[in-house]
N, C-alpha and C positions, 0 to 999 in steps of 0.2 A: 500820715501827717503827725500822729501823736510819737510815733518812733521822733523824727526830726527833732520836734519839740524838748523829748527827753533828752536828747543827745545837746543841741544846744543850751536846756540846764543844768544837762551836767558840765559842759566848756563854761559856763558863767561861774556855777559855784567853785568847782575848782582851779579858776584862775583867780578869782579871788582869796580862796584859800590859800594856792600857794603862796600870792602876794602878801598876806597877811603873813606867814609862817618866816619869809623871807626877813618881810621890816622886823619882825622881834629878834630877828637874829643876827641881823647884819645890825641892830644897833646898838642889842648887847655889844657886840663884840666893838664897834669903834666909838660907845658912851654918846651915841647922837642918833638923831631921827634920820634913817636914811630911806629914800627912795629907790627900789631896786629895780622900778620900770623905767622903759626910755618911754613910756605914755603917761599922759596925764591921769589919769582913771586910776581906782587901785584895783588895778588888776594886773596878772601877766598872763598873756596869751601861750606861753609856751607849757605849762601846768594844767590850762584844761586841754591843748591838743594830747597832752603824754595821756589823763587821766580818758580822754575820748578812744584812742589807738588802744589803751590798755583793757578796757571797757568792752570794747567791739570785741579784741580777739579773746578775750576770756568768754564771750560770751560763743565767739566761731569757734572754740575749742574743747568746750566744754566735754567730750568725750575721749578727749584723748589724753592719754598718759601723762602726770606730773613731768617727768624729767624728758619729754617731747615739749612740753610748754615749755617749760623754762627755755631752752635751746630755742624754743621759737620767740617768746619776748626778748629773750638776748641779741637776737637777729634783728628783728624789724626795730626795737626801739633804738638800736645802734647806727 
């Protein structure tokens, strides 16, 4: 149960993070406040599932070879 828990605050923090990182930068660039989710919330759900997927197999992988990882994050997150 406490695994679960971590996992879902990590999807929280960084879906709000990336939300956060998005608006400063999408509004640098068009001089206005923009919203980059289609939700109401400030969040985006697709930054905490990448940071959740990214998370588990670092952690399922931990034994094996740098340039095996890579080729394997390059796969699944694809």
């Amino acid at each position: 149960m406490a695994q679960l828990k971590w996992i879902f605050f990590q999807f929280i923090v960084f879906s709000v993070l990336g939300w956060l990182l998005e608006v400063v930068y999408r509004s640098l660039i068009n001089k206005r406040f923009v919203n980059p989710g289609f939700l109401t919330g400030p969040y985006l759900p697709i930054y905490g599932t990448g940071a959740v997927i990214i998370t588990s197999i670092a952690y399922l992988t931990r034994t094996i070879p740098i340039p095996y990882k890579l080729l394997f994050y390059t796969v699944i997150l694809s």
